[in-house]
Residue, then its C-alpha position, 0 to 999 in steps of 0.5 A: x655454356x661452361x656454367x650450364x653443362x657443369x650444374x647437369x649430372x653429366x656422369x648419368x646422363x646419356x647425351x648423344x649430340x652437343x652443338x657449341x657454338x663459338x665466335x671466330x673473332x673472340x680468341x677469349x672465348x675460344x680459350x675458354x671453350x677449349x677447356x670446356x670442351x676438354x672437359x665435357x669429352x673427358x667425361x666417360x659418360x660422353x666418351x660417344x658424344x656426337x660433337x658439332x660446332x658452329x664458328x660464327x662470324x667466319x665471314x669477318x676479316x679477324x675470324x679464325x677459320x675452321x682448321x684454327x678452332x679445330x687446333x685452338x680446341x686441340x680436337x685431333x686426340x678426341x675418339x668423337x665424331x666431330x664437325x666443324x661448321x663456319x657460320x657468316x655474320x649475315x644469319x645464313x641459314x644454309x651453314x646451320x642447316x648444312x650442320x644439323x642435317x649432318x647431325x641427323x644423319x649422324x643420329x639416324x645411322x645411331x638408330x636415335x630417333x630425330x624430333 
């Protein structure tokens, strides 16, 4: 994601959602989306961002739960709103969906328009 969101003129761009997803397992890739997600919040451009992540493989013995991502990626001092959804190995599609109607509504009270 880190590669993506650096190449877009992120300055001008009006973003009202960014969905992350992050593995509960792999501490790497947990260290690494703290500082990309650090740096995509700092921008004053996103400062209104809606930010939701889903921690996949929550279900596995190893897995961080949502309280440790959330002070992994040092969220607290954000102004966002943020959610933080666990997401099992076994493809639920109730966390997934739990999360974006959460965006949804999020976005509606924002008078966004939902496609």
């Amino acid at each position: 994601m880190g590669a993506l969101i650096m190449s877009l003129n992120i300055k001008e761009t009006k973003c009202e959602a960014i969905v992350y997803f992050i593995n509960s397992t792999d501490s790497q890739q947990q260290q690494k989306a703290t500082t990309e997600i650090e740096t995509i919040l700092s921008v004053q451009a996103l400062q209104n961002t809606i930010l939701l992540i889903y921690v996949t493989n929550s279900d596995q013995q190893d897995a961080s739960n949502a309280n440790d991502i959330k002070e992994t990626l040092k969220l607290s001092h954000f102004k966002n709103i943020q959610k933080i959804q666990c997401c099992s190995t076994n493809d639920s599609d109730k966390e997934l969906d739990d999360g974006m109607q959460w965006l949804s509504l999020i976005l509606k009270s924002r008078q966004v328009v939902v496609q």
